[in-house]
C-alpha positions in Angstrom: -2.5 5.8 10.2 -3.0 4.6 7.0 -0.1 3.2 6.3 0.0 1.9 10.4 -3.6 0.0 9.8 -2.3 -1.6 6.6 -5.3 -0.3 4.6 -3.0 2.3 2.0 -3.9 1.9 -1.8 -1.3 -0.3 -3.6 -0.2 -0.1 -7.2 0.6 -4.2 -7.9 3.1 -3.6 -10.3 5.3 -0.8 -8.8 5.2 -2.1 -5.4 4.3 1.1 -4.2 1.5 3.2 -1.8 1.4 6.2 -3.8 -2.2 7.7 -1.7 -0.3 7.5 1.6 2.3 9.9 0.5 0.2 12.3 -2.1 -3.0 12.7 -0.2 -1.8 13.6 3.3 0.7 15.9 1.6 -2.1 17.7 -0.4 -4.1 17.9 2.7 -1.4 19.4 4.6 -0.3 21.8 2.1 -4.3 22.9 2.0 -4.4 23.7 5.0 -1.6 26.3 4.2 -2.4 27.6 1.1 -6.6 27.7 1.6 -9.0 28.2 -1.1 -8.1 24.9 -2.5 -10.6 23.5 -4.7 -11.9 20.0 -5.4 -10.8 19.8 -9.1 -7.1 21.0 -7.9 -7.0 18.3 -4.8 -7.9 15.7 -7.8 -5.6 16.7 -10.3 -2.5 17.3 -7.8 -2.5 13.8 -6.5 -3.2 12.1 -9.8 -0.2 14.2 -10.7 1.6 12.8 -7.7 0.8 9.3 -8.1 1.8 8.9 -11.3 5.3 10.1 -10.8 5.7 7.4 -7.5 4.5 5.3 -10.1 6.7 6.0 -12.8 9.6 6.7 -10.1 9.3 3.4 -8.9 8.2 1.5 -12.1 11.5 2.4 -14.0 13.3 0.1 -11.2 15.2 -3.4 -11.5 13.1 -4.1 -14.5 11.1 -7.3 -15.1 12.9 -8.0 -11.4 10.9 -7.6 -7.7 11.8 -4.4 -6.3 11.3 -6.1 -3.3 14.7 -8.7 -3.3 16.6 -5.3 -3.0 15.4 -4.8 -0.1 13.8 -1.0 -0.7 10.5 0.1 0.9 9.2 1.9 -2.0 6.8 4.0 -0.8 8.5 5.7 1.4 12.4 5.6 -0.8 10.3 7.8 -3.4 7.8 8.9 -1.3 10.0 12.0 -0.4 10.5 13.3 -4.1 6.7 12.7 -4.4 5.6 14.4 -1.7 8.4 17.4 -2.4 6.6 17.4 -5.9 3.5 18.0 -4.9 3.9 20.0 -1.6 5.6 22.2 -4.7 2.9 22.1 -7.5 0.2 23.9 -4.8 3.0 26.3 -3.2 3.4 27.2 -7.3 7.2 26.6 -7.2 8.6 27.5 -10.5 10.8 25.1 -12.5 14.1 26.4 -11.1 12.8 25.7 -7.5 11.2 22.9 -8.4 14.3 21.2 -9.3 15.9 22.3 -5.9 13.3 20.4 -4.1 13.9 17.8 -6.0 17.1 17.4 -4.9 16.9 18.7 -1.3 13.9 15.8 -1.1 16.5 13.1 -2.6 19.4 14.3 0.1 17.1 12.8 2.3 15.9 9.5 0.5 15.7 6.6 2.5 13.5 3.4 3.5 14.4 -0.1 3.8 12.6 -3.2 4.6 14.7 -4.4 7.4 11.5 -3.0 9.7 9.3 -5.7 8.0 11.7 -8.4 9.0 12.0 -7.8 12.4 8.4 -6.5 13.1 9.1 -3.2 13.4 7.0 -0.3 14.1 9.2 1.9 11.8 7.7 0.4 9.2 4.2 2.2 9.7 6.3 5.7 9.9 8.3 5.5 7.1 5.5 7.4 4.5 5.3 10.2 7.8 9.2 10.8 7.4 8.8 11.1 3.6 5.7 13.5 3.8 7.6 15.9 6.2 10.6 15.4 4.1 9.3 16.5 0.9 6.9 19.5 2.1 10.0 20.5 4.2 12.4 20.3 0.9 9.7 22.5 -1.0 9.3 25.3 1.8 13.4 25.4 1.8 13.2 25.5 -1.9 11.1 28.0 -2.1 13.3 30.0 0.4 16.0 30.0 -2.3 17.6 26.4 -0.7 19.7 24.7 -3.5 19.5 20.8 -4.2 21.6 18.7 -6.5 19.7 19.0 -9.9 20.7 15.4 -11.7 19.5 13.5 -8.4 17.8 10.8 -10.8 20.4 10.1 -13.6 23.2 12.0 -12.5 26.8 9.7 -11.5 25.6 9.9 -7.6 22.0 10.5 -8.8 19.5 8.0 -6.8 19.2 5.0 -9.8 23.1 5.5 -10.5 23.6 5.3 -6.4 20.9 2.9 -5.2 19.9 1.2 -7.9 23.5 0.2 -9.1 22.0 1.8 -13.0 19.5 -0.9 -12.8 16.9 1.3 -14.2 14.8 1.9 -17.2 14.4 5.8 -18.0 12.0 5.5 -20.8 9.4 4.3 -18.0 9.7 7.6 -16.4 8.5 10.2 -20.0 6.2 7.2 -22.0 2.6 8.9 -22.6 3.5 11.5 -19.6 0.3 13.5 -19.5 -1.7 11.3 -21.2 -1.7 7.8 -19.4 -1.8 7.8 -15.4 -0.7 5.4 -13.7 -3.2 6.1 -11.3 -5.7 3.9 -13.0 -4.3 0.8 -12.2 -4.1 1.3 -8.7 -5.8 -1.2 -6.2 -7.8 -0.5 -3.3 -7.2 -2.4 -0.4 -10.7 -4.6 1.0 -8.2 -6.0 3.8 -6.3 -4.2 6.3 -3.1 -6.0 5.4 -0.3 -6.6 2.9 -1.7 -6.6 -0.5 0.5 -9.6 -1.5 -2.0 -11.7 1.0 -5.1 -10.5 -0.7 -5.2 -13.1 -3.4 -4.9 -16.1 -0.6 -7.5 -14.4 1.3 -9.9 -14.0 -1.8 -9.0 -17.6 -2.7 -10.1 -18.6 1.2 -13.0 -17.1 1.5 -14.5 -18.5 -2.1 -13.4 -22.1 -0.8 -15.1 -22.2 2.8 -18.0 -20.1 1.6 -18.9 -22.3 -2.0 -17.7 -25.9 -0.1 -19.5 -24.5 3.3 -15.8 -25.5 4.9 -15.7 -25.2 8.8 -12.3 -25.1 10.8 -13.4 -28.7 12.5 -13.8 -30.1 9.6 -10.2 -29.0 7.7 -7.6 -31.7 7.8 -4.8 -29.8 6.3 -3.9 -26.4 4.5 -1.1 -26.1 1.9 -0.1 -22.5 0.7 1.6 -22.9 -2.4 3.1 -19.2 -3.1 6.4 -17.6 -5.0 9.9 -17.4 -3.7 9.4 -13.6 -3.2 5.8 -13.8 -0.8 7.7 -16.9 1.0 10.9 -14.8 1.8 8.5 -11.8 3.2 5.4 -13.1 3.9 5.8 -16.8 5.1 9.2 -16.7 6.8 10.6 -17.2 9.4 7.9 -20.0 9.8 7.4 -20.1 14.0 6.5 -15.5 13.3 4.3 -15.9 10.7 2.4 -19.1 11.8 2.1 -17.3 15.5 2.6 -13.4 15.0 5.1 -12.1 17.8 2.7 -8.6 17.2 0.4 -7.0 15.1 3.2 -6.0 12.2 4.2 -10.3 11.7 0.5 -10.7 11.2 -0.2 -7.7 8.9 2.7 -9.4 6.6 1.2 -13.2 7.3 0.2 -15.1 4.3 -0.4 -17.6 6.8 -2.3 -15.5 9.4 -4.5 -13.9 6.5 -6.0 -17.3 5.3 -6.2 -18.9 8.5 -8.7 -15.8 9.7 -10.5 -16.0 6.6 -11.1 -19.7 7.3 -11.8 -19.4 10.8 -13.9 -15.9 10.9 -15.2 -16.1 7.1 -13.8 -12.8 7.1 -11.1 -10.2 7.4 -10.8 -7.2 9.0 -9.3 -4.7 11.3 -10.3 -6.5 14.5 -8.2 -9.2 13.1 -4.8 -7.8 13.0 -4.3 -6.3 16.9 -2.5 -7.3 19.4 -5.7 -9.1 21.2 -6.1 -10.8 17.8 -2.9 -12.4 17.6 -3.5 -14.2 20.7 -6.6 -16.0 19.1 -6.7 -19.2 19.5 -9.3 -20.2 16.7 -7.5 -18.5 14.2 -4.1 -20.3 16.1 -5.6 -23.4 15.8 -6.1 -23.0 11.7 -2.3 -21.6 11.0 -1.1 -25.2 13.2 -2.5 -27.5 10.2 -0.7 -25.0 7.7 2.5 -25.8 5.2 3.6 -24.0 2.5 5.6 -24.9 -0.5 6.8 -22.9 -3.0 5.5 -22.5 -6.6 8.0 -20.9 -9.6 4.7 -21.1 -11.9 3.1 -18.2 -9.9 5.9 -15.5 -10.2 4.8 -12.4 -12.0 6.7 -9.4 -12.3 4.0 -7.0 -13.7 1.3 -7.6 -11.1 0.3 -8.8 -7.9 1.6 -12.7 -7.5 -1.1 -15.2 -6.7 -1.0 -17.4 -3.9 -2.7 -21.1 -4.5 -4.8 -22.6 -1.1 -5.6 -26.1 -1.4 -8.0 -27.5 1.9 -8.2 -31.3 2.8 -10.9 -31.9 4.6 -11.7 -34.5 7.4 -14.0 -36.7 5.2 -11.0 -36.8 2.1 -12.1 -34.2 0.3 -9.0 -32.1 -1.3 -10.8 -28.1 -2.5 -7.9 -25.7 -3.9 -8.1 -22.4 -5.8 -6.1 -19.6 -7.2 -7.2 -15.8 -7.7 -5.2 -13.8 -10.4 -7.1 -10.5 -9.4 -8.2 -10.3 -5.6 -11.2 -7.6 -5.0 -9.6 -3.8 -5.1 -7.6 -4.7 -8.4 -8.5 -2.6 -11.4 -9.5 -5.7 -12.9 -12.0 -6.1 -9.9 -12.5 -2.8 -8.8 -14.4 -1.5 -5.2 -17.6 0.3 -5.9 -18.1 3.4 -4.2 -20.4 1.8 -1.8 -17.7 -0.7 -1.1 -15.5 2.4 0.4 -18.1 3.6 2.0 -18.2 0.2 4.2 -14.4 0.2 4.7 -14.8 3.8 5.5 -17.2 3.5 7.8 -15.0 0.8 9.5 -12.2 3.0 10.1 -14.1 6.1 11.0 -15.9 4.7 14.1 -14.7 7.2 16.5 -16.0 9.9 14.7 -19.8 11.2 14.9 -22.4 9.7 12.5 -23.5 12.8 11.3 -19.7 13.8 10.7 -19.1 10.0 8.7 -22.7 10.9 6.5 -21.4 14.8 5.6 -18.0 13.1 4.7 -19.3 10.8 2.6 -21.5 13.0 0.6 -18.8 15.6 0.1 -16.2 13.3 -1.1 -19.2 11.8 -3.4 -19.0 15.2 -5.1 -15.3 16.5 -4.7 -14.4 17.9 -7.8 -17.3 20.3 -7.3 -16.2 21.5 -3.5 -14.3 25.2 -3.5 -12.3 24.6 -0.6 -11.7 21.2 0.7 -10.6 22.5 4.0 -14.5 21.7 4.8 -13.6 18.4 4.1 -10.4 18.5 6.6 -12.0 20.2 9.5 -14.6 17.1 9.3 -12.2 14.8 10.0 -11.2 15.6 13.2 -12.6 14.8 16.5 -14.8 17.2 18.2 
């Protein structure tokens, strides 16, 4: 659901949703295995979200992942998942290895889904989470999987990456940096490569006190890469055919920021797309393409410049949208989005939630905090 609502973490630089793989898979596996502590549920899905990380880091370097035309997240999600679906079963190294490879046998995820809309998209991470816990229970049944499925001559960066890979990405500082820590958290239920336009939207119409009657004209200026995914074809992203064209809308995402002086899950529905204030904003919209703006380490900025009615021209960039580790969510900023998404639920169950995951690492079985989570 995560993953469906938009709202999964997002490491900038490895194009990847590590928390939408590791933490349903630690959940699950929890469930299992009981008696799983706080301090273990920590360390198993830092564990597991460094090596997505790393995994998808050592790709096409100083190049997009994304002009292959890979979905990340769930391409490695099934070795990450098989990884740590392992690590609490307490697979030795032999097996280990086996689901490794059993995980990679099943590899897959492209971003065909995001062109045409597709719902797919949302259940890619769900195939790699079954994927991987199902390659570690075979493992562990004494299941065989090919052992060189990274580097080998079929391996998956010989295979799928064409050898475009860096290996040295995958060992550097293992164990002692985690590339966990520069993971964002997402304040908008959308495509995090929309976040900076939003964040520059918001500023603009909130510090110039900018209403929709009085905008003139919008210009997105953005890179080749977010106008290939998230600004073409024009006629989808200016008026979303479903709720998937506006979750990957550059154009959507600042016209609702302009129109509601906010974003949020409302926004992105299939009653939403039919909004006509939010319409009316992405008909004075063009966008032009900036080389300046490309960045191959990090999230890639979009520039919004407003002309007003009276003449006035306001524009503004942001380099680190709210959610980057650079501009990181409090905990109380969770909370919020938390309570958000957990409306269905009882507020005595949302309260007992928040103040157990406020204190995690100290919790003996986190099944209490699974059993809260469902409806009753």
């Amino acid at each position: 659901m995560v993953h469906a609502l938009d709202y999964d973490d997002v490491h900038d630089g490895a194009v990847m949703h590590s928390g939408v793989i590791t933490i349903p898979t630690v959940m699950a596996m929890a469930e299992q295995k009981g008696n799983l502590g706080g301090k273990e549920f920590i360390t198993t899905i830092a564990l597991g979200v460094d090596m997505m990380c790393r995994l998808a880091l050592a790709t096409t370097p100083g190049r997009s992942p994304i002009e292959m035309g890979w979905h990340q997240t769930t391409l490695f999600g099934y070795m990450g998942a098989a990884g740590v679906a392992g690590r609490i079963m307490g697979l030795d190294e032999e097996r280990m290895v086996n689901a490794m490879g059993i995980a990679y046998h099943q590899c897959g995820g492209n971003g065909q889904c995001v062109k045409d809309g597709a719902l797919t998209k949302r259940l890619g991470p769900g195939f790699s989470v079954k994927g991987g816990i199902t390659a570690a229970l075979l493992a562990e049944k004494g299941v065989t999987g090919a052992h060189n499925c990274l580097d080998g001559e079929w391996g998956l960066y010989n295979l799928y990456w064409r050898g475009d890979y860096d290996p040295k990405v995958l060992t550097a500082d293992l164990g002692e940096r985690f590339e966990g820590t520069n993971v964002s958290i997402k304040p908008y239920p959308c495509c995090r490569g929309i976040h900076p336009a939003i964040d520059a939207s918001l500023a603009l119409v909130k510090e110039h006190d900018i209403g929709t009657e009085n905008v003139q004209g919008i210009v997105l200026f953005v890179t080749d890469t977010h106008h290939s995914l998230l600004c073409s074809p024009k006629e989808v992203k200016l008026k979303p055919r479903n709720p998937v064209d506006a979750q990957f809308s550059i154009p959507w995402g600042v016209a609702t920021a302009i129109a509601r002086k906010r974003v949020a899950l409302e926004d992105f529905t299939e009653s939403a797309i039919q909004s006509q204030d939010i319409l009316e904003v992405t008909n004075k919209m063009s966008v032009k393409v900036d080389t300046s703006l490309n960045r191959s380490d990090k999230i890639e900025p979009t520039r919004v410049e407003i002309t007003t009615k009276g003449g006035e021209v306001h524009s503004k960039m942001v380099e680190h949208p709210l959610g980057s580790p650079e501009r990181p969510m409090s905990f109380d900023d969770c909370v919020r989005k938390f309570r958000d998404c957990a409306k269905q639920l009882r507020d005595e169950q949302i309260d007992r939630l928040i103040e157990l995951i406020g204190r995690l690492e100290q919790i003996n079985d986190i099944r209490e905090v699974i059993q809260l989570l469902s409806f009753q």
